[in-house]
C-alpha positions in Angstrom: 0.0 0.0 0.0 0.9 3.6 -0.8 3.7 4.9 0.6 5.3 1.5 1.8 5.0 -1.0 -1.1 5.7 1.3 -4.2 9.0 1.5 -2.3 9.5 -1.7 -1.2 9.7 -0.3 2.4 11.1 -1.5 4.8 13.3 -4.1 2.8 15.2 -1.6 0.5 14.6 2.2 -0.2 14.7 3.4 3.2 16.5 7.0 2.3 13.9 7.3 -0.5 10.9 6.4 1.5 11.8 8.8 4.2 11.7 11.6 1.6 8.3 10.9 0.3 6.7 10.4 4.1 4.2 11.3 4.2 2.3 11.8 1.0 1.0 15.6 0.1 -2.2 14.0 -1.6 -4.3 10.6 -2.0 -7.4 10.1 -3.2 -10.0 7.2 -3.4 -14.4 7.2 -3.2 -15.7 7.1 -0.1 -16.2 2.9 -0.2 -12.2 3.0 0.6 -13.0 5.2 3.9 -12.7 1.3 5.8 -11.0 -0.1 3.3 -7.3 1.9 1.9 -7.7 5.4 3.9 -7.7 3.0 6.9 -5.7 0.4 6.6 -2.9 3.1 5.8 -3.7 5.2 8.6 -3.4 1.5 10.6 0.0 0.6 9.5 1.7 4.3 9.6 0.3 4.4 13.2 1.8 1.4 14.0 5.3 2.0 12.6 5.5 5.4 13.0 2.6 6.7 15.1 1.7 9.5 12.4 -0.5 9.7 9.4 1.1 8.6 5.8 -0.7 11.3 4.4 -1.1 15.3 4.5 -4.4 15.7 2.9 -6.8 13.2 1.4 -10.1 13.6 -0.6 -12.7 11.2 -1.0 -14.5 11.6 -3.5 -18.5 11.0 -3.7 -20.4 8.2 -5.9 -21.3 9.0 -9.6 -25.4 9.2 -9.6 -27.3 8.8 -13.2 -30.1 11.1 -14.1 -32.3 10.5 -11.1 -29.9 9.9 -8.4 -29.2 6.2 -8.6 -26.0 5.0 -8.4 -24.6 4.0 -12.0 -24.0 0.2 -12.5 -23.2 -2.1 -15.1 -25.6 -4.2 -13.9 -28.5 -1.6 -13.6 -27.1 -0.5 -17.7 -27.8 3.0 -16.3 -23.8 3.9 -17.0 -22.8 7.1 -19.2 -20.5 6.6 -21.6 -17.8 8.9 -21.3 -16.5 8.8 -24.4 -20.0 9.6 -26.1 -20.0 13.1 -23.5 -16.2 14.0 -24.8 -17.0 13.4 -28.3 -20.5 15.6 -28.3 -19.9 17.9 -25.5 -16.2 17.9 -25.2 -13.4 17.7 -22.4 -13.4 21.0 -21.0 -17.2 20.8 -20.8 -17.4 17.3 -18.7 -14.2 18.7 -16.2 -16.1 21.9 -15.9 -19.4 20.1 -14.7 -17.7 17.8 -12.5 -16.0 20.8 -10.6 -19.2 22.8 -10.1 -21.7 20.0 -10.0 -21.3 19.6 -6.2 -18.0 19.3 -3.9 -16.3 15.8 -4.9 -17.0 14.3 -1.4 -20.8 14.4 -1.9 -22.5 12.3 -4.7 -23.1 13.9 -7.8 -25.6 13.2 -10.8 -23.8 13.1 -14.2 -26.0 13.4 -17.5 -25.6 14.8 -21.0 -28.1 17.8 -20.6 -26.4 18.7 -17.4 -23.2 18.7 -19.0 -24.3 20.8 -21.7 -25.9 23.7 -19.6 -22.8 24.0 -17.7 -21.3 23.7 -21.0 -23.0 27.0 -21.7 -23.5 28.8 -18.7 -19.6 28.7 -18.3 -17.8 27.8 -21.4 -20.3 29.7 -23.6 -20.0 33.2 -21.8 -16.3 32.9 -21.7 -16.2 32.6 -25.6 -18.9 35.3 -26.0 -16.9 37.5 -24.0 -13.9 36.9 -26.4 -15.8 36.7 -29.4 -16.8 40.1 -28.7 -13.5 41.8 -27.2 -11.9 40.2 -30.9 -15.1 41.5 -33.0 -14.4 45.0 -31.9 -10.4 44.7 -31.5 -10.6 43.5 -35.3 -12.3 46.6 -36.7 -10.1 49.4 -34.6 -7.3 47.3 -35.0 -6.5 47.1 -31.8 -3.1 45.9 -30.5 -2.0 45.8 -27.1 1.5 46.5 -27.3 0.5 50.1 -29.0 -1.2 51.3 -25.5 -0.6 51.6 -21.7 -3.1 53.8 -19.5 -2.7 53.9 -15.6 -5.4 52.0 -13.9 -5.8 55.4 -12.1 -6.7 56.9 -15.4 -9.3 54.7 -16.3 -13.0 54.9 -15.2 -14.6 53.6 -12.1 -16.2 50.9 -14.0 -12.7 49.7 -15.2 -11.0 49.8 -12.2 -14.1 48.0 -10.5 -12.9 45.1 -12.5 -9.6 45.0 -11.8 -10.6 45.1 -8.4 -13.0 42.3 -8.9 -10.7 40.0 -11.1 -7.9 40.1 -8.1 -9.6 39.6 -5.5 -11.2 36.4 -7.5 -7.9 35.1 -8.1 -6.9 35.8 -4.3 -10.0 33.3 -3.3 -9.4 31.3 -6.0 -6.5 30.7 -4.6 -7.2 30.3 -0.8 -9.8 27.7 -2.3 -7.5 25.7 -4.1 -4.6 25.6 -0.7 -8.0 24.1 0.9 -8.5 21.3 -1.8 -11.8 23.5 -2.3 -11.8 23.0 -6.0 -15.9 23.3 -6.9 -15.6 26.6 -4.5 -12.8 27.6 -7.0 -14.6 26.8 -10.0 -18.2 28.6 -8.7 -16.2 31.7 -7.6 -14.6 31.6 -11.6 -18.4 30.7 -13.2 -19.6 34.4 -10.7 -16.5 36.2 -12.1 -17.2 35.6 -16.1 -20.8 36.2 -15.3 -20.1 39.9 -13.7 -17.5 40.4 -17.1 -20.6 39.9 -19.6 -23.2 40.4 -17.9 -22.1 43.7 -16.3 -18.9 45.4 -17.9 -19.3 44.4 -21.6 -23.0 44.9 -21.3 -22.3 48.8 -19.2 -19.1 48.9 -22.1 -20.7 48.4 -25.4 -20.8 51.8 -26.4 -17.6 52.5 -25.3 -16.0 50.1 -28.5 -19.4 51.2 -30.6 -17.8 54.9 -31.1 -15.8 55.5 -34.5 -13.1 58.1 -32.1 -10.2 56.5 -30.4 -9.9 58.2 -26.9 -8.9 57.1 -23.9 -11.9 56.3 -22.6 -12.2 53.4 -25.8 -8.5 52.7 -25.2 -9.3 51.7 -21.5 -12.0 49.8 -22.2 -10.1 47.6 -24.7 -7.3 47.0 -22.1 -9.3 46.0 -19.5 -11.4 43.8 -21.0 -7.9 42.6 -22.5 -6.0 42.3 -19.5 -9.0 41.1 -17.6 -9.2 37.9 -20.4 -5.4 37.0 -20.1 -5.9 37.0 -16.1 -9.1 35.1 -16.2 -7.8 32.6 -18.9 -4.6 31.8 -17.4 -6.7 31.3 -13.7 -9.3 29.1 -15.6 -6.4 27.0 -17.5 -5.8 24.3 -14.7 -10.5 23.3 -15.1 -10.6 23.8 -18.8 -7.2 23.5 -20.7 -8.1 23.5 -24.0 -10.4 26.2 -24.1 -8.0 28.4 -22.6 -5.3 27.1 -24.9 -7.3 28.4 -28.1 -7.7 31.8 -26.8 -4.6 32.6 -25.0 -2.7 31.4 -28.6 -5.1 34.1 -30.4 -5.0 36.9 -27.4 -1.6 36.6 -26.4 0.7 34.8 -28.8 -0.4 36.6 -31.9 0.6 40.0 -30.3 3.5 38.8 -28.3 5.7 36.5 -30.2 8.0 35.9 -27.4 5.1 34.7 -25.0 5.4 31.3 -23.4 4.7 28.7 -26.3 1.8 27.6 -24.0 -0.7 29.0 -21.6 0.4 26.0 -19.3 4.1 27.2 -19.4 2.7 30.6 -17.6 2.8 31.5 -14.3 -0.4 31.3 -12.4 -1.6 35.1 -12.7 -0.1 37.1 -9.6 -2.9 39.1 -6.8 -2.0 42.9 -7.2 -3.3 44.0 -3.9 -2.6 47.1 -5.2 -5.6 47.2 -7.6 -7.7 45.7 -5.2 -10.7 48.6 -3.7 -13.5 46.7 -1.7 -15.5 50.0 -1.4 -15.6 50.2 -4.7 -16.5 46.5 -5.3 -19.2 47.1 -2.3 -20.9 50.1 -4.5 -21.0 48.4 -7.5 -22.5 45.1 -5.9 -24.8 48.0 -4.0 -25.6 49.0 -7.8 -26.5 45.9 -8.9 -28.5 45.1 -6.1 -30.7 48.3 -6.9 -30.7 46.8 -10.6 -31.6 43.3 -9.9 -34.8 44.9 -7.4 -35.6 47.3 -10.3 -35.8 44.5 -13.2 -37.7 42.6 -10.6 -40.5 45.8 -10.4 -40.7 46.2 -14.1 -41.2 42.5 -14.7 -43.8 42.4 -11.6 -45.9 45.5 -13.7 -45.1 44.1 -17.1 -43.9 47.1 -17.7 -40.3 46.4 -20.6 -37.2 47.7 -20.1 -37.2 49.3 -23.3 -40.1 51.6 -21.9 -38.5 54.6 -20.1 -39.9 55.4 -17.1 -40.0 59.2 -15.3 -39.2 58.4 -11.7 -37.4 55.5 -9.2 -37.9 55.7 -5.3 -34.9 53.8 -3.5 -34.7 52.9 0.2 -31.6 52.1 1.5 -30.3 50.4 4.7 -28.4 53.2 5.8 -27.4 57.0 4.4 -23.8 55.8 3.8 -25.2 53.7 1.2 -26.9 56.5 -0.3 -23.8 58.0 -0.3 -22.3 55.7 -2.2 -25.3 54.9 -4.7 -25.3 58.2 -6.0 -22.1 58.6 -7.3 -23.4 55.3 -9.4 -27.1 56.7 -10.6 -26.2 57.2 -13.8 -25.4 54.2 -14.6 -28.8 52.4 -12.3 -30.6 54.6 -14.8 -29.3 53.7 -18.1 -29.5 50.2 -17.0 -33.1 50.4 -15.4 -34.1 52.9 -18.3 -35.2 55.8 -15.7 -35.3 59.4 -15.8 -34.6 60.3 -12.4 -33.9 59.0 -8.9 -35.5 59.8 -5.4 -34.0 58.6 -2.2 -36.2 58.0 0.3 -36.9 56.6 4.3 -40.1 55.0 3.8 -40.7 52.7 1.4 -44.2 51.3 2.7 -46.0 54.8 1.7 -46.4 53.4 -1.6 -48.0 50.0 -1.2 -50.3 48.6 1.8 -50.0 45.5 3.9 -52.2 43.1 4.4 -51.9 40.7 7.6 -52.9 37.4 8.8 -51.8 35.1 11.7 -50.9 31.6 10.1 -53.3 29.1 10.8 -51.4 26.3 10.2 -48.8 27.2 12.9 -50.8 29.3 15.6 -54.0 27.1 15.1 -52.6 23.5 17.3 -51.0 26.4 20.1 -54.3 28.7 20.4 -56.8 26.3 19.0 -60.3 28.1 20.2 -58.7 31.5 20.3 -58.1 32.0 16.8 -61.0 33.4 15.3 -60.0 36.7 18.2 -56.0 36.1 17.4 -57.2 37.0 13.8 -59.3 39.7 14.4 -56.9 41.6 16.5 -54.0 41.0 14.2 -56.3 42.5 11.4 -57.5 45.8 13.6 -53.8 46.5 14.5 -51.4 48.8 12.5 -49.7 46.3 9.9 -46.8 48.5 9.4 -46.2 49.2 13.2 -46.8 45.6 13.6 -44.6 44.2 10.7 -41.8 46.7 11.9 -42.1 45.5 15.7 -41.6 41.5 14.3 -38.7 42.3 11.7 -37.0 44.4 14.3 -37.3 41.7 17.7 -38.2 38.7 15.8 -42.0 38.6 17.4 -44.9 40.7 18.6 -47.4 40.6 21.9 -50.7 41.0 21.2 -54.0 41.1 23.8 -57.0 38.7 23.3 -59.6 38.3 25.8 -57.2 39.7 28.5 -54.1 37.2 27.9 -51.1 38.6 26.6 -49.7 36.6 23.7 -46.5 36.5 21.7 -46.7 35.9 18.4 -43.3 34.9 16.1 -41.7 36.6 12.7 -42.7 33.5 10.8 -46.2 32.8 12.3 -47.5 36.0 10.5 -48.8 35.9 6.7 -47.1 39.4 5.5 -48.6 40.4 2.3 -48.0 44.2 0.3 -49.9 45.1 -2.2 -48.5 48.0 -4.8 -50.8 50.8 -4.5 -52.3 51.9 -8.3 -49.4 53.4 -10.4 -46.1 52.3 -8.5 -44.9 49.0 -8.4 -42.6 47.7 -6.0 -39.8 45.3 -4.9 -37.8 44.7 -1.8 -35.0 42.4 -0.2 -33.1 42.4 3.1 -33.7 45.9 3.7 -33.2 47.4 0.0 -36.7 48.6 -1.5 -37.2 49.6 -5.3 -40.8 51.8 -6.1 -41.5 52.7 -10.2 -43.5 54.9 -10.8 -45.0 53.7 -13.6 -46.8 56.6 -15.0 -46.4 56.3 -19.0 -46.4 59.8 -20.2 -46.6 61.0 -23.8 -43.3 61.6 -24.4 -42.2 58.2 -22.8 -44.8 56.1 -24.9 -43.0 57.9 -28.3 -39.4 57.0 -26.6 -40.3 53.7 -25.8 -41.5 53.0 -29.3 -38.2 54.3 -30.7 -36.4 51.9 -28.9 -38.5 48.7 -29.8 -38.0 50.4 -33.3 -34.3 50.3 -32.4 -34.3 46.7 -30.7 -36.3 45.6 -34.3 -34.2 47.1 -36.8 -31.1 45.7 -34.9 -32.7 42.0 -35.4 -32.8 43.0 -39.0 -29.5 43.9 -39.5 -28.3 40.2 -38.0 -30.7 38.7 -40.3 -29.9 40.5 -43.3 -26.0 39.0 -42.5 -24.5 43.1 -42.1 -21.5 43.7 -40.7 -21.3 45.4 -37.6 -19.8 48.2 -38.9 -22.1 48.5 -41.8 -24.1 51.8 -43.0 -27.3 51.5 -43.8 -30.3 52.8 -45.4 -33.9 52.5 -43.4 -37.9 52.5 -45.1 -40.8 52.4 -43.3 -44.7 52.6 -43.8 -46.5 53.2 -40.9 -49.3 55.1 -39.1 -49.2 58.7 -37.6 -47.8 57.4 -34.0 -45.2 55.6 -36.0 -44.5 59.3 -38.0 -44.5 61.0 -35.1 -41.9 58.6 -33.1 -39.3 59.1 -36.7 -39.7 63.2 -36.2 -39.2 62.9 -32.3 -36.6 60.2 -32.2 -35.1 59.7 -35.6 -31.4 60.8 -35.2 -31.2 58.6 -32.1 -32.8 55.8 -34.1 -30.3 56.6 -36.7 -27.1 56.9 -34.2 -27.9 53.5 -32.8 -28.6 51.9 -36.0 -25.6 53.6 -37.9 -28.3 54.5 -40.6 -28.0 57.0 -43.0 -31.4 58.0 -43.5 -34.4 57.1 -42.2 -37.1 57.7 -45.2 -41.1 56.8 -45.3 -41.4 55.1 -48.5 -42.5 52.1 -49.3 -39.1 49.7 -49.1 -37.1 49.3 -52.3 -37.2 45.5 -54.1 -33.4 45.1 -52.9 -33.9 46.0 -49.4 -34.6 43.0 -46.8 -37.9 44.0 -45.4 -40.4 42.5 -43.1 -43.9 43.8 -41.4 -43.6 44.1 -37.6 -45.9 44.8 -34.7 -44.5 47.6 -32.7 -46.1 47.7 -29.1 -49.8 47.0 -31.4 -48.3 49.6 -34.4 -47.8 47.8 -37.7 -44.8 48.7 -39.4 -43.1 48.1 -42.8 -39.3 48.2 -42.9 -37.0 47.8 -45.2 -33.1 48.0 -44.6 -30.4 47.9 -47.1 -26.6 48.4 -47.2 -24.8 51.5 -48.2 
């Protein structure tokens, strides 16, 4: 048994065996826990009275589809060969690292493969896809530029803040044989870089000028990529191979041959700011409540709204939240914001006891329990619970304490305003639809349709184009108010009611209940 047979111990080999005790790693399932792990820890306690090994891992059973353990017998086994030839290798490692922790059992099937074949593997070439997109047409090359973090904008420098302090936990999780806490904490970190900075960045690598705000936004995103791919090389090395020869070798000839001839990346504490990673996730917190309000109202994000009411846990975070409101209203598609103390003046509360708990306590009392929980002020009430965890109440001259949990708390938004809350953050819309909003949220799903067009017709990004339309007088009147914005974000030349030339690629669309006829064709 490892360490004393491979050696021969204690016949011959002494010198080398002594070097090599005890082991720095073993690992087996959990079946060996009586069998291997403790026969070894037998024998090196008997000769030596110390474990033969420094760290061990057991690992968990391999579970089919619905949790039963795979057999030969039961023919409920995965071929592995059939998940690495439709799925790939980086794809199965990535799902076995994030699947569960390998001590615990873990279900292993094709379609689970393949979301976590997208939800990781997908973003991570999206996210390069796009960076090379853009690079490509500005001809972008990293050797050309250097720009002080300093220099750059808080939104950069919020991901290089993020990106290091990832690789610092990344880290600390790997020292502790953590390896799915790893691999989650890389799956959050890829998620923030699409679905935060490239989607708050677009613009920046949409504009035709070259300043130093686009010039920071390509290095970040660039040195961001190098960092995360050479963190991400150790779960996924193939992936990571094909991009890093692309990213890095192309510009830099003298690079290491191989990603997996790098260093791991190096923590710069000095780029590190957890205030500013605590405003942005403040931010997005605010954003994630705020998505959650419009989708509660119906009410799409591509309709501007006038006004937002935020409550905050404390002023320091409305400190902080302000210097970010620009960027909670281009993402939440609001005019304005309003900080406030009270959230509950815009929707009323409703309260019940719970039956099913208080009932077998109180029994014959309930019917009074419920009537005096009913006449009592629900937001004094709700307040009182929240804050101590339970309430006293009187019925029929006994004082009763009732808990958090054994109340049914239930808000409803009050007419025009819709609202959303968590752990003491509240979000109000006011959901008023003006005019002038109803004409700018048309432009947009005007925007958002032509857009699809463009993909369709197979343009180029970069490509001008020409746009025709037919449509009624609200359709007219959207062109006059908003045509050179439709034409900015469409990089159209003209934007002409006419009934769409033969060559243009044309369709008839239903915008917000408007039917429209447009035609788009390439300069």
């Amino acid at each position: 048994a490892m360490p004393f047979a491979q050696f021969h111990y204690p016949f011959e080999n002494q010198d080398h065996f002594k070097k090599h005790f005890p082991a720095d790693f073993i690992s087996e399932a959990i079946d060996q826990t009586r069998g291997w792990f403790y026969s070894l820890l037998v024998i090196s306690t008997l000769l030596f009275d110390e474990s033969p090994y420094k760290n061990v891992l057991v690992m968990g059973h391999v579970l089919d589809e619905h949790g039963i353990k795979m057999s030969k017998h039961k023919g409920n086994v995965l071929d592995p060969w059939k998940v690495l030839s439709e799925q790939g290798a980086d794809a199965m490692r990535w799902y076995l690292y994030v699947a569960s922790p390998p001590w615990l059992p873990s279900r292993f099937y094709q379609d689970a493969v393949s979301e976590s074949q997208r939800r990781f593997l997908g973003t991570l070439w999206n996210v390069y896809s796009f960076f090379v997109l853009y690079a490509n047409i500005d001809n972008f090359d990293p050797k050309q530029y250097t720009l002080d973090p300093k220099d750059r904008s808080e939104l950069d420098r919020w991901l290089l803040s993020k990106t290091n302090s990832v690789n610092k936990k990344i880290r600390q999780a790997l020292d502790n044989q953590d390896i799915t806490g790893a691999a989650r904490t890389l799956e959050s970190l890829i998620d923030d870089i699409s679905n935060w900075y490239v989607r708050r960045s677009r613009e920046r690598y949409w504009k035709s000028e070259m300043d130093n705000d686009k010039i920071a936004a390509y290095l970040t995103l660039y040195e961001t990529l190098v960092n995360f791919i050479k963190m991400a090389a150790p779960f996924v090395p193939f992936i990571t191979e094909e991009i890093y020869q692309n990213l890095v070798r192309v510009p830099f000839s003298d690079a290491q041959e191989s990603i997996h001839l790098c260093d791991y990346p190096e923590v710069n504490e000095n780029l590190i700011d957890k205030q500013l990673e605590y405003k942005m996730e403040l931010a997005r917190k605010v954003v994630e409540l705020g998505r959650a309000a419009r989708n509660k109202g119906k009410v799409k994000n591509r309709q501007p709204l006038m006004k937002m009411m935020v409550q905050l846990r404390n002023y320091d975070d409305r400190i902080l939240l302000t210097e970010l409101s620009d960027i909670i209203k281009e993402e939440l598609n609001i005019k304005k914001i309003e900080y406030i103390d009270v959230a509950e003046e815009y929707f009323t509360y409703t309260l019940k006891p719970r039956f099913d708990l208080l009932g077998p306590k109180y029994g014959k009392l309930m019917s009074a329990i419920a009537k005096a929980i009913s006449s009592a002020n629900a937001i004094d009430l709700i307040n009182k619970a929240r804050e101590d965890g339970k309430v006293t109440i009187d019925v029929n001259g006994q004082t009763l304490t009732i808990m958090e949990n054994e109340l049914d708390v239930r808000a409803q938004d009050k007419e025009g305003f819709c609202a959303e809350g968590e752990g003491g953050y509240y979000v109000v819309l006011d959901t008023t639809i003006t005019p002038e909003l109803m004409f700018e949220g048309l432009a947009r799903e005007m925007v958002s349709k032509i857009q699809n067009m463009r993909k369709e017709a197979g343009f180029e990004v970069e490509d001008k184009i020409y746009i025709y339309y037919l449509g009624d007088d609200t359709i007219d009147e959207v062109i006059k108010r908003h045509g050179d914005e439709i034409k900015k974000d469409t990089l159209a030349i003209v934007v002409e009611k006419v009934s769409p030339p033969e060559e243009s690629f044309t369709k008839e669309l239903n915008i917000n209940d408007h039917k429209v006829k447009i035609g788009v064709k390439k300069d």
